[in-house]
MIVEXPA-843141 format. One record per residue: residue number from 0; x, y, z of N, C-alpha, C, O, CB in turn. Coordinates in steps of 0.02 Angstrom, whole numbers, plus 32768, in hexadecimal, padded with zeros to 4 digits. Glycine has a CB too. Example, Ala and Ser with C-alpha at 12.3 -4.5 7.8 and 13.67 -1.06 7.14 Angstrom:
0 | 8294 | 7EE4 | 8186 | 8267 | 7F1F | 8186 | 8294 | 7F5B | 8186 | 82C8 | 7F5A | 81A7 | 8235 | 7F20 | 81C4 $
1 | 8282 | 7F90 | 8162 | 82AC | 7FCB | 8165 | 8285 | 8002 | 818A | 829E | 8039 | 8192 | 82C0 | 7FE2 | 811E $
***
This chain:
0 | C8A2 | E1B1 | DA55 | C8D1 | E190 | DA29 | C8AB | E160 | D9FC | C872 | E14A | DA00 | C907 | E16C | DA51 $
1 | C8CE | E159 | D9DC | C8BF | E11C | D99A | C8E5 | E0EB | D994 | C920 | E0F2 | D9A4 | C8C3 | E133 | D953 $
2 | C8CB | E0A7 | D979 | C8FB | E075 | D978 | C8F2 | E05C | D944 | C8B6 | E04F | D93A | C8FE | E049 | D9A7 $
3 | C91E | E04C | D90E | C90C | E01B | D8DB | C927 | DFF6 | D8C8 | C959 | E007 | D8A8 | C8FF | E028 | D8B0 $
4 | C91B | DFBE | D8CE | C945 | DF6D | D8BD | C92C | DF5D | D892 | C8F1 | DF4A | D88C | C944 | DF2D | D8E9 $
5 | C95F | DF65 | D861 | C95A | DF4D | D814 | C972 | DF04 | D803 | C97D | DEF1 | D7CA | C986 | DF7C | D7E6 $
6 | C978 | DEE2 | D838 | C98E | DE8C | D842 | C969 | DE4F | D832 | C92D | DE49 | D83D | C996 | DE7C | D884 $
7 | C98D | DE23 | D817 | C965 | DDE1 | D82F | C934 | DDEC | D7E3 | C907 | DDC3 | D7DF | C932 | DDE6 | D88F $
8 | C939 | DE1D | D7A9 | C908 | DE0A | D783 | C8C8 | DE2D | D77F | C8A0 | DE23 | D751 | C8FF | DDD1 | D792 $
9 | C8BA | DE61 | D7BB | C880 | DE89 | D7CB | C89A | DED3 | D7E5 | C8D4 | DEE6 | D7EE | C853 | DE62 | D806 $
10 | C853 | DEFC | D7EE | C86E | DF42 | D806 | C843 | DF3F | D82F | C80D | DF23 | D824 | C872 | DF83 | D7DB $
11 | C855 | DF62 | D873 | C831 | DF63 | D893 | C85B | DFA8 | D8C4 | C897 | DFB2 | D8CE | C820 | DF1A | D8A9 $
12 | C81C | DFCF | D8DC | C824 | DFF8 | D8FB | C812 | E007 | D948 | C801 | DFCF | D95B | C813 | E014 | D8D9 $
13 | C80C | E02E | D97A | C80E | E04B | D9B0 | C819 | E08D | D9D0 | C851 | E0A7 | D9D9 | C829 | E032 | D9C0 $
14 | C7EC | E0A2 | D9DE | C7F2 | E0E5 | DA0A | C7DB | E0F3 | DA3C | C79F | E0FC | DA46 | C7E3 | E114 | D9F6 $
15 | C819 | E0F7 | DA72 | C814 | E0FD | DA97 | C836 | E13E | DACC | C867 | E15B | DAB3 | C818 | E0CB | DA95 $
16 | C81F | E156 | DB10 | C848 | E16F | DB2A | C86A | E152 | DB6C | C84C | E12F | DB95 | C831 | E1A3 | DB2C $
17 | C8AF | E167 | DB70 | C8BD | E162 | DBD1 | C8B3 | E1A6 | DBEE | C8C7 | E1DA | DBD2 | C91A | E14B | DBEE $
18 | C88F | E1A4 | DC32 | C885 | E1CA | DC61 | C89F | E1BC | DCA3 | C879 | E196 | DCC1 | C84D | E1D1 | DC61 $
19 | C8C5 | E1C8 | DCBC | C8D5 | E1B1 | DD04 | C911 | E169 | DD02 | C916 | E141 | DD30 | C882 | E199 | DD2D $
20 | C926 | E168 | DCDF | C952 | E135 | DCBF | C91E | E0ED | DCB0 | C93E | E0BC | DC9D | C998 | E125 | DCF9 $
21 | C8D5 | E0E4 | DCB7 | C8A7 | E0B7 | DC9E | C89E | E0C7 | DC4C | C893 | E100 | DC38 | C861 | E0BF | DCCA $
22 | C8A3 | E086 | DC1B | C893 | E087 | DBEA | C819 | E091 | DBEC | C7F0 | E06F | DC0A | C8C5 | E03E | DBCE $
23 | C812 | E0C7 | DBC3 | C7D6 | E0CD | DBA9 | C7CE | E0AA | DB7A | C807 | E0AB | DB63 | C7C7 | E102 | DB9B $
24 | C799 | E070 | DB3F | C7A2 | E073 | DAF8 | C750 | E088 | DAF2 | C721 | E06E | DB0F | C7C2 | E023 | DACE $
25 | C74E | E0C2 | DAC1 | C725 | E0D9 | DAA7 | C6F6 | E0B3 | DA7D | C6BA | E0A7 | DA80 | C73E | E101 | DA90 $
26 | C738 | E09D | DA44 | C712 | E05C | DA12 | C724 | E039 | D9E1 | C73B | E05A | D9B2 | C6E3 | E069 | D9F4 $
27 | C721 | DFF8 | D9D9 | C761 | DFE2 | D99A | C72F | DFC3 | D968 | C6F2 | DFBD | D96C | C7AA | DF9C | D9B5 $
28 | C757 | DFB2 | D93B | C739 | DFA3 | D900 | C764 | DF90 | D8DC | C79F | DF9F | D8E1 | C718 | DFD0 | D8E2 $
29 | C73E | DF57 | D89D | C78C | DF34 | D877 | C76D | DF31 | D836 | C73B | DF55 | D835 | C7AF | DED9 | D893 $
30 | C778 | DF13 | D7FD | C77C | DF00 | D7D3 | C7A7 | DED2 | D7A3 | C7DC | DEB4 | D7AD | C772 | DF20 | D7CD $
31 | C779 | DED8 | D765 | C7C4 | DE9C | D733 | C802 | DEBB | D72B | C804 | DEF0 | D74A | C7B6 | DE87 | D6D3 $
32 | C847 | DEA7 | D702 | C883 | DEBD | D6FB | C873 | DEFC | D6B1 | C8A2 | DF1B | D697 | C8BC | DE73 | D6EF $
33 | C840 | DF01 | D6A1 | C832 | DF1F | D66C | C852 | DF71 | D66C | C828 | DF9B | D67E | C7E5 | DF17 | D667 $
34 | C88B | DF88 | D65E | C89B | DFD8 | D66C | C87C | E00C | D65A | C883 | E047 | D66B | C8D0 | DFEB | D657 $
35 | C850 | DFED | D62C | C82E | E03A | D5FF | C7F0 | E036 | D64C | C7BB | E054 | D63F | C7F9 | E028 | D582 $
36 | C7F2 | E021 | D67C | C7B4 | E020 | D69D | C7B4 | E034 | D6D0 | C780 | E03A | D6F0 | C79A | DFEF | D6A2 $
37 | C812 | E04F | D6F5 | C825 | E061 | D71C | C7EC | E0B2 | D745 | C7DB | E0C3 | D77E | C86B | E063 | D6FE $
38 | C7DE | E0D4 | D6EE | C7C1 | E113 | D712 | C778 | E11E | D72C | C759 | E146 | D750 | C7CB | E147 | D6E6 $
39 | C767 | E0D2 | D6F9 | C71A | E0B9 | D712 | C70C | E0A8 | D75F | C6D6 | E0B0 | D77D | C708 | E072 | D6EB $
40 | C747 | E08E | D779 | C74B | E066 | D7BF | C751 | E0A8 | D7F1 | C731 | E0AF | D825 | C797 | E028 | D7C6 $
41 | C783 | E0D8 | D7D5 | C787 | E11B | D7F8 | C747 | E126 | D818 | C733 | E11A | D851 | C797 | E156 | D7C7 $
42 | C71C | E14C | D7C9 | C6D8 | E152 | D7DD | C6AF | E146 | D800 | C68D | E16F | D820 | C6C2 | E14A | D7CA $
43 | C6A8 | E0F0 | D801 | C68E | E0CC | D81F | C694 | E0D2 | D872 | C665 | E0E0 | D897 | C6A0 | E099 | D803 $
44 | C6DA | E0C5 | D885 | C6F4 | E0DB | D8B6 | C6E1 | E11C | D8F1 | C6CA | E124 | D92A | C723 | E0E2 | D898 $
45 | C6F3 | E134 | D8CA | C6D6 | E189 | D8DE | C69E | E190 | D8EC | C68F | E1AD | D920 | C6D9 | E1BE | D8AC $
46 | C66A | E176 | D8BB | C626 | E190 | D8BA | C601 | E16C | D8F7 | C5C5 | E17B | D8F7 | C601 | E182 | D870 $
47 | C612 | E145 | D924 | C60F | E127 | D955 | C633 | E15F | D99C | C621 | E152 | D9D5 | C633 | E0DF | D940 $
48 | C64E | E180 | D995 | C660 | E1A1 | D9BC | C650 | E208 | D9CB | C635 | E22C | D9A2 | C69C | E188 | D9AD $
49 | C664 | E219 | DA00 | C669 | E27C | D9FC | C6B7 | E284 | D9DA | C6D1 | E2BA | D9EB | C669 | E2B0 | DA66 $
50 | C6E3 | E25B | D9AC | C719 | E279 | D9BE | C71C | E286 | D966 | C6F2 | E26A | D942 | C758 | E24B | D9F0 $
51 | C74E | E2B2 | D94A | C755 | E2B8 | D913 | C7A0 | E2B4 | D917 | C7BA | E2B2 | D94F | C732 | E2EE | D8F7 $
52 | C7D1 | E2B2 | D8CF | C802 | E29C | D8AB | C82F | E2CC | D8E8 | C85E | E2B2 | D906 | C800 | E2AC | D84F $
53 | C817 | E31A | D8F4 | C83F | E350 | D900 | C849 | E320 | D950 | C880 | E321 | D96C | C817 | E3AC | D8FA $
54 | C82A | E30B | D960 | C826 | E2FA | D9A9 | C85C | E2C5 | D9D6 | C868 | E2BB | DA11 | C7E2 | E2DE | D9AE $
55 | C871 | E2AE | D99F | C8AC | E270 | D9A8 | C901 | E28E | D994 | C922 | E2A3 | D964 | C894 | E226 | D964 $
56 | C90A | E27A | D9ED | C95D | E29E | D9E0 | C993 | E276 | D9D8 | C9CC | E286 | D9C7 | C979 | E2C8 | DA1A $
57 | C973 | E22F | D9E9 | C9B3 | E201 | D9E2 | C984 | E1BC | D992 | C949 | E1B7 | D97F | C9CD | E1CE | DA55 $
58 | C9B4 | E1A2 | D984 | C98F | E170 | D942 | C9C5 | E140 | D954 | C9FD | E158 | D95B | C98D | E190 | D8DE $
59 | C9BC | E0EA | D961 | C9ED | E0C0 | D979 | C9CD | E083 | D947 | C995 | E06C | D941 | C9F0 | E0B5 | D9D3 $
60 | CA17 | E074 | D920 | CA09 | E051 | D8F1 | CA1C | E014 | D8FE | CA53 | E00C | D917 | CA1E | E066 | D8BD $
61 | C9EF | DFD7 | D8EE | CA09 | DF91 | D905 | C9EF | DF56 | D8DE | C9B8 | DF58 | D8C3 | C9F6 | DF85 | D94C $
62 | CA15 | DF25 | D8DD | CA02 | DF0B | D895 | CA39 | DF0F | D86B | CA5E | DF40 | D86D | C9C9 | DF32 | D872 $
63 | CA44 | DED1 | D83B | CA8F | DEDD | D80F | CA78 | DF13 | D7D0 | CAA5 | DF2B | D7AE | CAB4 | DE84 | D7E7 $
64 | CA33 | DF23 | D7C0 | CA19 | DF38 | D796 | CA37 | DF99 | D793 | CA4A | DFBA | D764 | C9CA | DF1F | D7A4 $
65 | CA30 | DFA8 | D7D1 | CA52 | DFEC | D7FB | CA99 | DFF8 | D7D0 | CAA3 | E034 | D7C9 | CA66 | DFDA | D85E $
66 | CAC0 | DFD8 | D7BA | CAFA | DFC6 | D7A5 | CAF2 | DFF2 | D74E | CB1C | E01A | D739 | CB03 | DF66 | D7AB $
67 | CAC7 | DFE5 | D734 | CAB1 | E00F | D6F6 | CAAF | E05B | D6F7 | CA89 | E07C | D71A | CA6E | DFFD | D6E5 $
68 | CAE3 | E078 | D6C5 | CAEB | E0BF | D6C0 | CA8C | E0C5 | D6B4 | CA66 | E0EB | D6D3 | CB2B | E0DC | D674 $
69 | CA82 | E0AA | D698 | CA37 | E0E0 | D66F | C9F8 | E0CB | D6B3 | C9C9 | E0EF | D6A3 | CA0D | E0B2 | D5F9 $
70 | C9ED | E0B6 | D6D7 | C9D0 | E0AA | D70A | C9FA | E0E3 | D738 | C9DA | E116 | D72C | C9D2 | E05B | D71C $
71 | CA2C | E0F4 | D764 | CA58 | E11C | D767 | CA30 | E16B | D759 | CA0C | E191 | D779 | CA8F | E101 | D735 $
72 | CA4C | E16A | D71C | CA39 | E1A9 | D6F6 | C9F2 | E1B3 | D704 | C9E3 | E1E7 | D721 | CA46 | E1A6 | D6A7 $
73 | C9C2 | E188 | D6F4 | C96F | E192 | D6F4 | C965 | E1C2 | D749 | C94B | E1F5 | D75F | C93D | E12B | D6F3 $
74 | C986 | E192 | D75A | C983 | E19C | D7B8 | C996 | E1E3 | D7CD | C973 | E20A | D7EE | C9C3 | E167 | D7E6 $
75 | C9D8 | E1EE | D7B1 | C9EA | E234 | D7CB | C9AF | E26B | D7AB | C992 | E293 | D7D0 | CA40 | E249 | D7AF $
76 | C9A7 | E268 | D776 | C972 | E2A6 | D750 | C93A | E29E | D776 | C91A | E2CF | D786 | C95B | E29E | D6F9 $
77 | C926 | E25B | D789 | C8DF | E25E | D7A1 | C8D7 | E275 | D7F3 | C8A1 | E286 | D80B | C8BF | E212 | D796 $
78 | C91E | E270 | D81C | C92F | E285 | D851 | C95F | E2B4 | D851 | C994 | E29F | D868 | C93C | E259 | D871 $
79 | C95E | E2E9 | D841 | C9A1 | E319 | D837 | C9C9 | E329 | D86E | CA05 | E335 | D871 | C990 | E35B | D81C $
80 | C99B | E32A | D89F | C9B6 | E352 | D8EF | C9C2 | E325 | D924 | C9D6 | E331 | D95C | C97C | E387 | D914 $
81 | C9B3 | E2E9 | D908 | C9C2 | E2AB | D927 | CA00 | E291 | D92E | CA29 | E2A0 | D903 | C9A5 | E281 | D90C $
82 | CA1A | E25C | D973 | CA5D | E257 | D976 | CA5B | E205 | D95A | CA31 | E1E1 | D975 | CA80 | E26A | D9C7 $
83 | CA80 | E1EA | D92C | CA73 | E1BF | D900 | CAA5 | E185 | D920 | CADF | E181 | D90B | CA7F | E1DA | D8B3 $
84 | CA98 | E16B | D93D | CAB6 | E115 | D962 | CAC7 | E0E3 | D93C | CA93 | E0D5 | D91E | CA80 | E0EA | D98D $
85 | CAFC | E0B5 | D924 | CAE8 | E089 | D8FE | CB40 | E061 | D910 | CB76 | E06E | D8F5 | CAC7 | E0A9 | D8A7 $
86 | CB2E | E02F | D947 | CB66 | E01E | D975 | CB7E | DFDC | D930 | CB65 | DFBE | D900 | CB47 | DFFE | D9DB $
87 | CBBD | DFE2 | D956 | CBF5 | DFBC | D91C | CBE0 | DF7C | D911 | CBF0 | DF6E | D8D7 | CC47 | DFB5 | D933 $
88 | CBC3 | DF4B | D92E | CBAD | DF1A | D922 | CB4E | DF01 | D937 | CB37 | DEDC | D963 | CBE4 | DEF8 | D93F $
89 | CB27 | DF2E | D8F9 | CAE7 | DF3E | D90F | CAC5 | DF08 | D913 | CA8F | DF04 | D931 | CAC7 | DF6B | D8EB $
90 | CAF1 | DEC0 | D8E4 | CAC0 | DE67 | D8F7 | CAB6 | DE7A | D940 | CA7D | DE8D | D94C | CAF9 | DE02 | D8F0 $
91 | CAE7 | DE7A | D97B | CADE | DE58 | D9AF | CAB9 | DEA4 | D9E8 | CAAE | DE9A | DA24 | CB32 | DE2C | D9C4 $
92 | CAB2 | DEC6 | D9D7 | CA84 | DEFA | D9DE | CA32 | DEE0 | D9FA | CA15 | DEE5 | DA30 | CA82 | DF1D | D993 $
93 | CA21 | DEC2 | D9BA | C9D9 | DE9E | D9C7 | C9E8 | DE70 | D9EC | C9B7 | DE77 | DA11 | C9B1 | DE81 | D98D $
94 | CA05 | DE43 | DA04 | CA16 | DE17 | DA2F | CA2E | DE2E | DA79 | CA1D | DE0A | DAA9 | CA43 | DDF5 | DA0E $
95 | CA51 | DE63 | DA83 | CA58 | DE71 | DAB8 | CA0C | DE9A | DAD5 | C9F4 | DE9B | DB0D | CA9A | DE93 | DAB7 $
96 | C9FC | DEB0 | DAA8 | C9BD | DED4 | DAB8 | C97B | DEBD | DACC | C951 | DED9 | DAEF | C9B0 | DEF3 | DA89 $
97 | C979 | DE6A | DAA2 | C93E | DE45 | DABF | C94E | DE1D | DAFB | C92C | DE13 | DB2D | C91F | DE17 | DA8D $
98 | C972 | DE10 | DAF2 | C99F | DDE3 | DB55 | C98C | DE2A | DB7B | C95E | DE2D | DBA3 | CA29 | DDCD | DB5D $
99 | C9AA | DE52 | DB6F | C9A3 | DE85 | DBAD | C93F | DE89 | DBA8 | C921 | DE8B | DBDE | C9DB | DEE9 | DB98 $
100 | C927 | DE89 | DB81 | C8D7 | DE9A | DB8C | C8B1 | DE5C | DBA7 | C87A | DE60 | DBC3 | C8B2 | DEB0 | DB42 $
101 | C8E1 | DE10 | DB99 | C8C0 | DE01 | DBB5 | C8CE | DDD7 | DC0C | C8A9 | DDB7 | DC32 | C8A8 | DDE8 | DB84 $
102 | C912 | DDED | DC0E | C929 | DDF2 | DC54 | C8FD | DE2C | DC7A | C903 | DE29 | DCB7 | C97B | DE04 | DC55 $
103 | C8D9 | DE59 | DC65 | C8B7 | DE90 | DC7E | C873 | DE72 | DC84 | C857 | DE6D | DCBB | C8BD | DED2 | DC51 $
104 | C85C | DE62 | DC54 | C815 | DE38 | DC58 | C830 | DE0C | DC9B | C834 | DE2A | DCD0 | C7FC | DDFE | DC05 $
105 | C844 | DDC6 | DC96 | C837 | DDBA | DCC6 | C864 | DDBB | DD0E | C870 | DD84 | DD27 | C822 | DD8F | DCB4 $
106 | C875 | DDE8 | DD27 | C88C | DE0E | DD67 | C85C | DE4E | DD7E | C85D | DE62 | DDB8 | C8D8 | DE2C | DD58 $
107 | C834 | DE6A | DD4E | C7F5 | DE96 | DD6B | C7B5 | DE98 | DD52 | C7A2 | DEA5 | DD19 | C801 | DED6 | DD69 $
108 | C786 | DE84 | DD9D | C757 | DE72 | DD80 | C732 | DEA5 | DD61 | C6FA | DE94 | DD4E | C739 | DE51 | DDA4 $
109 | C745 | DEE7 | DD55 | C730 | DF09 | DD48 | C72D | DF16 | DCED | C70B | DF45 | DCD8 | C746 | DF2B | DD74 $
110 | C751 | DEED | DCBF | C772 | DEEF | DC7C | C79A | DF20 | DC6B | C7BE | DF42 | DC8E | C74A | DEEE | DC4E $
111 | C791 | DF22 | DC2E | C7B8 | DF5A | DC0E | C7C2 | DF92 | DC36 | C7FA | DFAA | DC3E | C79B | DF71 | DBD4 $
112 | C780 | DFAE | DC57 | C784 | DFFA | DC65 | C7B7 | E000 | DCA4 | C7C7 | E039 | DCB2 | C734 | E01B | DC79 $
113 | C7CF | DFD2 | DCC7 | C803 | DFCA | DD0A | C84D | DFC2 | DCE6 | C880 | DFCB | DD08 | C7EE | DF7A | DD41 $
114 | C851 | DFB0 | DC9A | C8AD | DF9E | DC93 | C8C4 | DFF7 | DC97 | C8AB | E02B | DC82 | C8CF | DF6A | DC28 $
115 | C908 | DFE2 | DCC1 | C937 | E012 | DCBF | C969 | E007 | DC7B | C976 | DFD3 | DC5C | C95E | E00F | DD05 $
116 | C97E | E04E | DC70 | C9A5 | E062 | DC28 | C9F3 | E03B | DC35 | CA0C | E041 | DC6E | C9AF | E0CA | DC1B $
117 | CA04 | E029 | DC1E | CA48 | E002 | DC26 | CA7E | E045 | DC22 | CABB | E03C | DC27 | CA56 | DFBE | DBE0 $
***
């Protein structure tokens, strides 16, 4: 999966998988709010990883930025086969998402690689 929080003023991304109901993260990466730079960050993204565009089945959008048809649109073409997420109130998305990561940080000492998928 992919994550992209277009919030707060920045983009920033994540890919990751769950296996066994444990979150994996492969690898994130952010940048400025700049949109023309969105496909640069893709790149960037990717080229850090084995996975390509075809490889991602779900895309979960978070961030009030997610809220934009043309971000939207960019997303679906660039993920066609992908199942496209983008929950009704995506501010509190990033917020529920860093409490839960870091209620996970510290309850295992193991980090990231021990949180279970909510």
């Amino acid at each position: 999966m992919i994550l992209f929080d277009l919030g707060g003023g920045t983009l920033d991304l994540c890919i990751f998988e769950v296996e066994k109901k444990k979150l994996k993260i492969i690898t994130n990466d952010g940048n400025t709010p700049l949109l023309y730079r969105i496909q640069e960050v893709l790149k960037e993204t990717f080229s850090k990883t084995k996975f390509y565009a075809s490889d991602i089945n779900k895309v979960l959008l978070v961030g009030g930025g997610c809220r934009m048809p043309m971000i939207q649109q960019f997303l679906r073409k660039r993920f066609p086969v992908a199942e496209h997420s983008c929950a009704e109130n995506p501010d509190e998305m990033v917020a529920i998402g860093a409490a839960y990561y870091a209620s996970c940080l510290m309850s295992d000492t193991k980090g990231s690689k021990g949180c279970s998928v909510m």
